[in-house]
C-alpha positions as semicolon CSV with decimal commas, in nm:
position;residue;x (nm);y (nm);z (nm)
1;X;7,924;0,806;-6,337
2;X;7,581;0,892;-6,169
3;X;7,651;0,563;-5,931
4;X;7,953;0,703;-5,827
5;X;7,816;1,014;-5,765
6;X;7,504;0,880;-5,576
7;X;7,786;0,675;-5,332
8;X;7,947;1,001;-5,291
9;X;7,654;1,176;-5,231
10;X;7,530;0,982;-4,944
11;X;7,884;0,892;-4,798
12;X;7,954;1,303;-4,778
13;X;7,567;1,333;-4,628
14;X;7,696;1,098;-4,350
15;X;8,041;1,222;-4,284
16;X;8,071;1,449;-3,982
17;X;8,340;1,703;-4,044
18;X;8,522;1,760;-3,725
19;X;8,792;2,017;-3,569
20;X;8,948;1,807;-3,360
21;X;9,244;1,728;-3,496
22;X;9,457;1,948;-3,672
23;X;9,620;1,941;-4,061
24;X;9,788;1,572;-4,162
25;X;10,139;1,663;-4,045
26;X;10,443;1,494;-4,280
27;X;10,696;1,237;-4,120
28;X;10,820;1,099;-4,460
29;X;10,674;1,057;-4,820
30;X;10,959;0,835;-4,959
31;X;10,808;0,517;-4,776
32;X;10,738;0,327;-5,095
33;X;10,348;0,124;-5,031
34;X;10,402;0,245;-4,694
35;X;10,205;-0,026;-4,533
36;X;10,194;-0,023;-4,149
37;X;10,330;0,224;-3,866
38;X;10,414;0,142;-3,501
39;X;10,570;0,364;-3,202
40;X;10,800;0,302;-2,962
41;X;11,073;0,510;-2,758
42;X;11,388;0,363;-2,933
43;X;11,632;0,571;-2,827
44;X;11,508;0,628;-2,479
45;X;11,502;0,980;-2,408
46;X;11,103;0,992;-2,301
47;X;10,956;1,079;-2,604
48;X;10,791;0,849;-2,897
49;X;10,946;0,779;-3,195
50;X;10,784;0,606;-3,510
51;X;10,884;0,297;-3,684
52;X;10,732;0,216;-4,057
53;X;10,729;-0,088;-4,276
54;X;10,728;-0,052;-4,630
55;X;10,668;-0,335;-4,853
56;X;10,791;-0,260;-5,173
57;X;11,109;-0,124;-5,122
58;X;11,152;-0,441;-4,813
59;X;11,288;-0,174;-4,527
60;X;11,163;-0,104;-4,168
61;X;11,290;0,222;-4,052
62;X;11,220;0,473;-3,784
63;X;11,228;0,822;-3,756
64;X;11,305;1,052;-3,434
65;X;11,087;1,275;-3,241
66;X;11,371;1,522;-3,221
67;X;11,229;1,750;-2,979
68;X;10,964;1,550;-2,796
69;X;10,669;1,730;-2,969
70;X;10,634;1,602;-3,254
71;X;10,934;1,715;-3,500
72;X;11,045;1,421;-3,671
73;X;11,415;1,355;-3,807
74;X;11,537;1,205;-4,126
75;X;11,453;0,778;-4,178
76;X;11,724;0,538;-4,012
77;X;11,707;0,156;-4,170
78;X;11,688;-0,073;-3,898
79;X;11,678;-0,349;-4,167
80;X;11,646;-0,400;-4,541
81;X;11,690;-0,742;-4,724
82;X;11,681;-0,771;-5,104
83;X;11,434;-0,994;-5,241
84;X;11,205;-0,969;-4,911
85;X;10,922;-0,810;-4,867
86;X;10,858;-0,676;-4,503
87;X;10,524;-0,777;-4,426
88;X;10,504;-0,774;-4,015
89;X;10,705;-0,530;-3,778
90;X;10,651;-0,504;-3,401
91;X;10,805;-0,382;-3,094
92;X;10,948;-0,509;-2,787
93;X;11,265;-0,528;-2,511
94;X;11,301;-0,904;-2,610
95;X;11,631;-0,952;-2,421
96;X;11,511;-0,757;-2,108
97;X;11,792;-0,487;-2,105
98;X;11,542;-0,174;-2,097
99;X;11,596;-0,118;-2,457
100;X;11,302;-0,141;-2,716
101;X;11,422;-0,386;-2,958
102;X;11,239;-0,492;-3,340
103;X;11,044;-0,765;-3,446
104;X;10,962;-0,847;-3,808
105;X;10,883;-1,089;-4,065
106;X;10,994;-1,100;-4,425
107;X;10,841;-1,277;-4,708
108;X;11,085;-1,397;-4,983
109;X;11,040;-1,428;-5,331
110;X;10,783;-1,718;-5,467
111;X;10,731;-1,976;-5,377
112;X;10,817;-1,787;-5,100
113;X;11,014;-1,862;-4,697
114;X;10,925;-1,618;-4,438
115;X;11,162;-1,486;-4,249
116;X;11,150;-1,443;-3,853
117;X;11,372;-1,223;-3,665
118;X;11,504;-0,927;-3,436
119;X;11,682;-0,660;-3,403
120;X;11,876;-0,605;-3,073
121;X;11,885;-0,220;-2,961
122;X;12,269;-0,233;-2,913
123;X;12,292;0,095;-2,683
124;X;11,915;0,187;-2,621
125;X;11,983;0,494;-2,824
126;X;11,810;0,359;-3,165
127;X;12,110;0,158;-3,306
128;X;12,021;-0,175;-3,417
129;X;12,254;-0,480;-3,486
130;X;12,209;-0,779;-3,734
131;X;11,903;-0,948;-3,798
132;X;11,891;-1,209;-3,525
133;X;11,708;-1,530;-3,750
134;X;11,440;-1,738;-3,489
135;X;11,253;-1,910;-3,745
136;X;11,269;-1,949;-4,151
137;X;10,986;-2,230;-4,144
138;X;10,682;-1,990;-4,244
139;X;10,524;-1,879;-4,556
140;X;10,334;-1,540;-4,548
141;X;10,387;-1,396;-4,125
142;X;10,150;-1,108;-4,140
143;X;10,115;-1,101;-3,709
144;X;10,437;-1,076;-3,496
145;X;10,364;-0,967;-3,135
146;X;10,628;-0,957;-2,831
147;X;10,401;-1,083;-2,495
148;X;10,456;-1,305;-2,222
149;X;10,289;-1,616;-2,314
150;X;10,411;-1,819;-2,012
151;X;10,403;-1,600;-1,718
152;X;10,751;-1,606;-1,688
153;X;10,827;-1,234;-1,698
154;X;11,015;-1,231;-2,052
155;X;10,871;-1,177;-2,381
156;X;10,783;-1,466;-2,619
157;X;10,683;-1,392;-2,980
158;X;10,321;-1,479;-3,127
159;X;10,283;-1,496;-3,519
160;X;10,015;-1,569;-3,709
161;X;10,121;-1,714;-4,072
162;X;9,786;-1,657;-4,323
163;X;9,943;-1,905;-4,590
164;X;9,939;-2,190;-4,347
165;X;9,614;-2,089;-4,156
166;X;9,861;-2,132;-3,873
167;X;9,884;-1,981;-3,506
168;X;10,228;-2,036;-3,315
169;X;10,439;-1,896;-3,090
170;X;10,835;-1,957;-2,946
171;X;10,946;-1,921;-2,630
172;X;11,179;-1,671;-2,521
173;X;11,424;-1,923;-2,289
174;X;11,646;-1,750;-2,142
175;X;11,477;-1,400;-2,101
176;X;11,807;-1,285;-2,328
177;X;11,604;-1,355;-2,665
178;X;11,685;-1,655;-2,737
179;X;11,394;-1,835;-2,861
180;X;11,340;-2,208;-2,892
181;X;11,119;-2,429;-3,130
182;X;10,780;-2,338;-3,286
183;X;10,483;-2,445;-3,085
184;X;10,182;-2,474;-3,265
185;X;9,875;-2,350;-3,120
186;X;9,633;-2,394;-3,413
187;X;9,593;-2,485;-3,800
188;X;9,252;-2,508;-3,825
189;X;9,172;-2,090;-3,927
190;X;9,093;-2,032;-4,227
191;X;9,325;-1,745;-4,417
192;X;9,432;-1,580;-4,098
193;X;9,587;-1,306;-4,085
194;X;9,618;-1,039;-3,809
195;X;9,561;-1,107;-3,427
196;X;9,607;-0,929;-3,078
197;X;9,655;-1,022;-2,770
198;X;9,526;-0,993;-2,401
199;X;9,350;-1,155;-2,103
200;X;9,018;-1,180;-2,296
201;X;8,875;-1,445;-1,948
202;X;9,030;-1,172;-1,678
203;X;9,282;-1,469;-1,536
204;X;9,588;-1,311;-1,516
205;X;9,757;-1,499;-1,823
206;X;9,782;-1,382;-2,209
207;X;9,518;-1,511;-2,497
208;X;9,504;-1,425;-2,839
209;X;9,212;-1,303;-3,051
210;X;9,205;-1,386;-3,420
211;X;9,003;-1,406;-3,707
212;X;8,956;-1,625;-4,051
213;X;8,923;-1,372;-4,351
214;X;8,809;-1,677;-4,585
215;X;8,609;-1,841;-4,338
216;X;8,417;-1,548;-4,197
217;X;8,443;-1,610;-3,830
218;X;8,573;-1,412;-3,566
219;X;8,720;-1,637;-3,241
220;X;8,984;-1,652;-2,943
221;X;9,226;-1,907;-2,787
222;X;9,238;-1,919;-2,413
223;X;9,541;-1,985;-2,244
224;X;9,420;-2,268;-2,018
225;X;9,729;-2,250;-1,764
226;X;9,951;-1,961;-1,806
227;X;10,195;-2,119;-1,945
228;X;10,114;-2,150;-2,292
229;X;9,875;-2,421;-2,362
230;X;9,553;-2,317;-2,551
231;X;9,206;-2,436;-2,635
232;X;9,071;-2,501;-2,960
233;X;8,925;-2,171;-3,140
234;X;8,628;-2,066;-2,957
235;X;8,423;-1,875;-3,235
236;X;8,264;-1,524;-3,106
237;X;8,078;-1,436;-3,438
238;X;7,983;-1,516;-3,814
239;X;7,815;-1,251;-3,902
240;X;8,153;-1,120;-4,075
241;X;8,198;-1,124;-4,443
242;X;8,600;-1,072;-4,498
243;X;8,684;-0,991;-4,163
244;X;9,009;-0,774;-4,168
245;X;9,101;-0,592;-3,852
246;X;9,043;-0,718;-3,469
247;X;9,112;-0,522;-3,122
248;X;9,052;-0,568;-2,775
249;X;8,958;-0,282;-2,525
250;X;8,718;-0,179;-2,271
251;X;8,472;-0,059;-2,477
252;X;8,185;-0,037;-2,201
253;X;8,361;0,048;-1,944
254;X;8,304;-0,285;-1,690
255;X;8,692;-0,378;-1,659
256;X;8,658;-0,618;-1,870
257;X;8,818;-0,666;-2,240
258;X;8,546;-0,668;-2,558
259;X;8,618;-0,697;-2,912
260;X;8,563;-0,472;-3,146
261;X;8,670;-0,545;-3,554
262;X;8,606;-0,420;-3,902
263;X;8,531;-0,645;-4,250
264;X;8,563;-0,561;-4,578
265;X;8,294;-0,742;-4,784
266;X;7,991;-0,610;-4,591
267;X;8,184;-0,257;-4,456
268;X;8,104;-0,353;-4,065
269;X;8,265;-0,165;-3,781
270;X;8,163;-0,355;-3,534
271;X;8,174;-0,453;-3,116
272;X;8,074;-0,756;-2,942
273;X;8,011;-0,761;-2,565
274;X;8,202;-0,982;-2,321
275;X;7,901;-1,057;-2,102
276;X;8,043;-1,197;-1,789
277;X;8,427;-1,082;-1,806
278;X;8,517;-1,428;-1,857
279;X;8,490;-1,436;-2,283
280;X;8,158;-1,504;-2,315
281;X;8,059;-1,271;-2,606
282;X;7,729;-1,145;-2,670
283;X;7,557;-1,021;-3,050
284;X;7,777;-0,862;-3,252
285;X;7,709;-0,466;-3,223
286;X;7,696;-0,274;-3,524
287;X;7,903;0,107;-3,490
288;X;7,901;0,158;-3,874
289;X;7,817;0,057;-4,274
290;X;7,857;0,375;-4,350
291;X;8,231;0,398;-4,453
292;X;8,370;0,142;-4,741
293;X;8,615;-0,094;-4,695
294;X;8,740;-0,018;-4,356
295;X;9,101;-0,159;-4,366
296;X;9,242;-0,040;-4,083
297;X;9,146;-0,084;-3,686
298;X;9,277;0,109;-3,378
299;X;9,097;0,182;-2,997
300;X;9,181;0,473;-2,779
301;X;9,032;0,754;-2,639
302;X;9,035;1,052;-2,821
303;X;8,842;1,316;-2,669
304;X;8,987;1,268;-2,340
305;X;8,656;1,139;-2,197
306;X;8,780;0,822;-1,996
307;X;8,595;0,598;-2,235
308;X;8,749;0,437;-2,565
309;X;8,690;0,553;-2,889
310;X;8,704;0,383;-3,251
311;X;8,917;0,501;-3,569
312;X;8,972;0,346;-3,911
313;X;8,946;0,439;-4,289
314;X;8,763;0,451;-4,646
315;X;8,902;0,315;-4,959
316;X;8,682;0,356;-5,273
317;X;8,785;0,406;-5,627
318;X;8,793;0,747;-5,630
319;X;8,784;0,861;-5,219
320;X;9,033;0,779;-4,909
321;X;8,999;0,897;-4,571
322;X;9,083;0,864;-4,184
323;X;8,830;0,853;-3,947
324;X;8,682;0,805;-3,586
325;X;8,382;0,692;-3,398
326;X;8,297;0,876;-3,075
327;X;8,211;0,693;-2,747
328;X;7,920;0,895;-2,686
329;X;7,798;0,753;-2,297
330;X;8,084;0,501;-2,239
331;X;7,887;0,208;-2,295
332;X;7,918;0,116;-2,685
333;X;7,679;0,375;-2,854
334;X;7,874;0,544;-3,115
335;X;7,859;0,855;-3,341
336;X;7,916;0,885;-3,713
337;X;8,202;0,878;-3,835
338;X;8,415;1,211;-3,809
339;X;8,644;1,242;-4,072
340;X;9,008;1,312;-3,960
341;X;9,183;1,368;-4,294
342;X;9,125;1,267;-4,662
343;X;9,493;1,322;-4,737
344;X;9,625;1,024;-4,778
345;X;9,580;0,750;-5,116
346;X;9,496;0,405;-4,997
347;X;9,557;0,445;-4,597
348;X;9,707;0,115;-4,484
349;X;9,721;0,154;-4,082
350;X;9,594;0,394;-3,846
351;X;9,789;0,421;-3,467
352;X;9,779;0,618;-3,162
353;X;10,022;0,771;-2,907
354;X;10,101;1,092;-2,761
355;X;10,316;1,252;-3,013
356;X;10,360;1,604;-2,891
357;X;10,330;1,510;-2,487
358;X;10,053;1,784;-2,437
359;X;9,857;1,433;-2,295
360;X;9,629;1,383;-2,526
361;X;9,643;1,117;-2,823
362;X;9,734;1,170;-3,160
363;X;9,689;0,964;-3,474
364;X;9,903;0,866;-3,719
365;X;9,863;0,668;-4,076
366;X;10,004;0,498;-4,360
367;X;9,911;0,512;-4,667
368;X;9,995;0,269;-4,959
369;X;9,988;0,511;-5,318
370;X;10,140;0,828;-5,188
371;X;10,418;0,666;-4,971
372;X;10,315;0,923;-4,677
373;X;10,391;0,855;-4,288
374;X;10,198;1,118;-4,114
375;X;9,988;1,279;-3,782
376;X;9,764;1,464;-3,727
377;X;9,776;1,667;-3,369
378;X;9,495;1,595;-3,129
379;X;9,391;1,965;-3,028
380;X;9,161;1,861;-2,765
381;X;9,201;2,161;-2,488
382;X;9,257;1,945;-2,143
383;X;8,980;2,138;-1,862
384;X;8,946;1,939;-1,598
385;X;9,096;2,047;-1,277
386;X;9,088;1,713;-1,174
387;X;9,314;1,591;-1,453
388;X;9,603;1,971;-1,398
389;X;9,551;1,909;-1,031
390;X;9,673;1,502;-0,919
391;X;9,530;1,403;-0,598
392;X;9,749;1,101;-0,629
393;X;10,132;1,064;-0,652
394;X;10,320;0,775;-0,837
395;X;10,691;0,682;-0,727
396;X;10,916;0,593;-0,876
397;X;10,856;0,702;-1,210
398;X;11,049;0,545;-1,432
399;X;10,949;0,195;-1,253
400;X;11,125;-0,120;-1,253
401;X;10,954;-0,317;-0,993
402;X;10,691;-0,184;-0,749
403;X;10,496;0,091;-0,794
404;X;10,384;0,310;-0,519
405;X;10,080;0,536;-0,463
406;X;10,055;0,821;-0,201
407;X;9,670;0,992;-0,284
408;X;9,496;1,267;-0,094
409;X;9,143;1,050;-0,172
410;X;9,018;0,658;-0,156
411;X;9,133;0,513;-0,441
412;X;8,872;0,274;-0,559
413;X;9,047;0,141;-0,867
414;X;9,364;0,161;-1,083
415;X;9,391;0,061;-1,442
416;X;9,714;0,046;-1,648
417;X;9,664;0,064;-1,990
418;X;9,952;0,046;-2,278
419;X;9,977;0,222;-2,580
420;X;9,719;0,067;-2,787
421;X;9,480;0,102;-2,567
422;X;9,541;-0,242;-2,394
423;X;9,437;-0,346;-2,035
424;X;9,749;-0,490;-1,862
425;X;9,659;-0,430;-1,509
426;X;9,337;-0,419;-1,273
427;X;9,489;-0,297;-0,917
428;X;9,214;-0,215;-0,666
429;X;9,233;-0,053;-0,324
430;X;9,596;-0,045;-0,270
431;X;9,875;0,170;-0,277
432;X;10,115;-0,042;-0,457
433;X;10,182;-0,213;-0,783
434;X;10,383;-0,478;-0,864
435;X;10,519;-0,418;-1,265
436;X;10,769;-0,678;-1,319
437;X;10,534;-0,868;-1,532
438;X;10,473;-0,579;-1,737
439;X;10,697;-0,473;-2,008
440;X;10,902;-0,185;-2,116
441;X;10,746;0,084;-2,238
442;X;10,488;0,400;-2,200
443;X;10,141;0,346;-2,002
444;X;9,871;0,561;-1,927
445;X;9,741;0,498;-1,553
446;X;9,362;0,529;-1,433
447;X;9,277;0,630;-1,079
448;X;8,913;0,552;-0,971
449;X;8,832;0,698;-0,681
450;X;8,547;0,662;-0,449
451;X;8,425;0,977;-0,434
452;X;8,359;0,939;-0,843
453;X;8,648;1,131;-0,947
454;X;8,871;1,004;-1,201
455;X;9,245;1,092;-1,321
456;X;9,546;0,989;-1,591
457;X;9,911;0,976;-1,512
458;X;10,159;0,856;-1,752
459;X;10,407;0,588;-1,657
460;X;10,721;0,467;-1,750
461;X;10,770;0,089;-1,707
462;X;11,178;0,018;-1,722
């Protein structure tokens, strides 16, 4: 008893309690081991909408954001197969319609066949139709991403299979999602089992970052030609013990991508520096110790200061909890952890998006023992007159194809970002945009001007 007390002692001494964000906010509590939670605008009417997996009860289901701020409907199944458990969910317009379809992977009873699939949106309006089967030749899919492997301006799916130590992808043929055969990119990790993706070497084609939770190494795969072939796993740390969660984002502010992850065994939040923009990382760069067993991972800015900003959770035996790190100068050097909420039992996955479209970023959780989807409002009060007054206009909005730019200043850069906090596109001194290779879906656009100034517009990619 007086260790416990000693841990929570100290870990309460550390905590920063901050007003930022307002009470945890209910979306469902009948999400049995409510394990991960996405968003996407399913039924396209502009707003975000949440998707959950839960693992127990084998269902992925979504809820509405019924009137764009933040009011959530009653759960719709998108899928639920007996004797499955759901254990990936992404999503995606896989068929290129404008619709945002669903991607997930299923793990069957033992010995156990995963189970990899989609769900077309039939109507764009949130109605799904029958699992669509790609692949049944997998064990234990934790990591199914929608991306476009092969620069050919459809969606391929990436999974990452932690029973076979296995990194693969299938290419989406036709653009209509239609996938053919597995191609293996690597068996040679050891236990992997989440990834992300993103042009790590800043030339213009898709790589994947990954780690090995048994073998203690963080690394990437380049794509060597754009069209899918990678090079063996090039290792960017060891000083992990149980690495868990990985991310990629501008963490310093240099336009290039870094990598930032958490691990369980030693209770590192941590950052490593891409030194030349080309994926040559530096030292791994401690943010935190100071919360236990950090589970979950997510990168966005949260205080509306134009820099990117860390969240994740506790887990102890007696003591859960969200929290974030601050960004404090824009160049890696992060606060204590603020705590966010401590309502939740065993959080599972943290994620951010503009729930309530007052243009700031929300958070949202799962957690595993109280079966709770929830958010918690960001109540950050938006000042700048730079940010209420645009000196830029973007047309069209809704885009399909080219975007244009008609600004009152020089603009010196523009940065497209997507919803988890992503770089997709580096535009400089122009006043168009080409977006066919970018997918459907909700960005947040940043205008670098010359004079210093910077601003946010929100985009809608068709």
């Amino acid at each position: 008893m007086r260790f416990y007390f000693f841990i929570f002692f100290v870990f309460a001494f550390r905590m920063q309690v901050y007003s930022q964000f307002g009470p945890q906010q209910i979306i469902s509590t009948a999400v049995p081991s409510s394990s991960s939670v996405i968003t996407a605008d399913l039924d396209g009417d502009g707003d975000i909408d949440v998707i959950s997996r839960s693992y127990q009860d084998q269902k992925i289901a979504w809820y509405e954001n019924t009137d764009g701020r933040g009011s959530f409907g009653a759960m719709q199944v998108i899928v639920q197969n007996a004797d499955e458990y759901a254990t990936a969910v992404s999503a995606s317009d896989l068929d290129g319609d404008g619709a945002i379809d669903l991607l997930s992977a299923f793990d069957g009873e033992f010995p156990g066949v995963s189970k990899i699939a989609w769900n077309k949106n039939l109507d764009g309006l949130g109605n799904f139709g029958p699992q669509q089967i790609i692949s049944f030749d997998h064990v234990s899919v934790w990591t199914i991403i929608g991306t476009d492997i092969d620069n050919d301006s459809d969606l391929d799916i990436l999974i990452i299979d932690r029973n076979q130590n296995q990194v693969a992808w299938f290419e989406n043929l036709d653009g209509l999602g239609n996938f053919g055969p597995e191609i293996t990119i690597s068996t040679n990790l050891d236990w992997p089992i989440f990834g992300v993706v993103g042009d790590i070497d800043n030339d213009g084609d898709i790589d994947i970052l990954t780690h090995s939770y048994d073998g203690n190494n963080i690394g990437w795969f380049e794509n060597l030609n754009g069209q899918g072939s990678f090079s063996d796993l090039q290792i960017i740390s060891t000083a992990v013990d149980q690495p868990f969660q990985v991310f990629l984002a501008d963490i310093d502010m240099d336009n290039d991508l870094d990598v930032i992850s958490t691990s369980l065994n030693d209770n590192k939040v941590a950052w490593y520096e891409n030194t030349d923009g080309q994926g040559a990382f530096g030292p791994q760069l401690i943010i935190s110790t100071d919360i236990i067993y950090p589970y979950t991972l997510f990168v966005q800015d949260l205080d509306n200061d134009d820099d990117m900003d860390i969240f994740s959770s506790y887990s102890d035996d007696f003591m859960y909890g969200i929290v974030w790190f601050e960004n404090l100068d824009g160049t890696g050097t992060f606060s204590a952890p603020k705590l966010i909420s401590d309502e939740v039992s065993y959080p599972t996955s943290v994620f951010a998006s503009d729930l309530d479209q007052d243009q700031d970023i929300d958070v949202l959780s799962s957690s595993f023992h109280d079966y709770k989807i929830a958010w918690y409002e960001n109540q950050t009060i938006l000042n700048s007159p730079d940010f209420k007054k645009p000196k830029s206009i973007f047309y069209p909005n809704p885009v399909s194809q080219t975007l244009y730019i008609n600004s009152e200043e020089t603009i010196q850069t523009i940065k497209i970002f997507n919803n988890i906090g992503q770089l997709v596109k580096l535009n400089s001194n122009s006043n168009k945009i080409r977006t066919e290779d970018i997918q459907s879906g909700f960005y947040l656009v940043y205008v670098y001007y010359e004079n210093g100034l910077l601003e946010k517009h929100k985009l809608i990619k068709e």
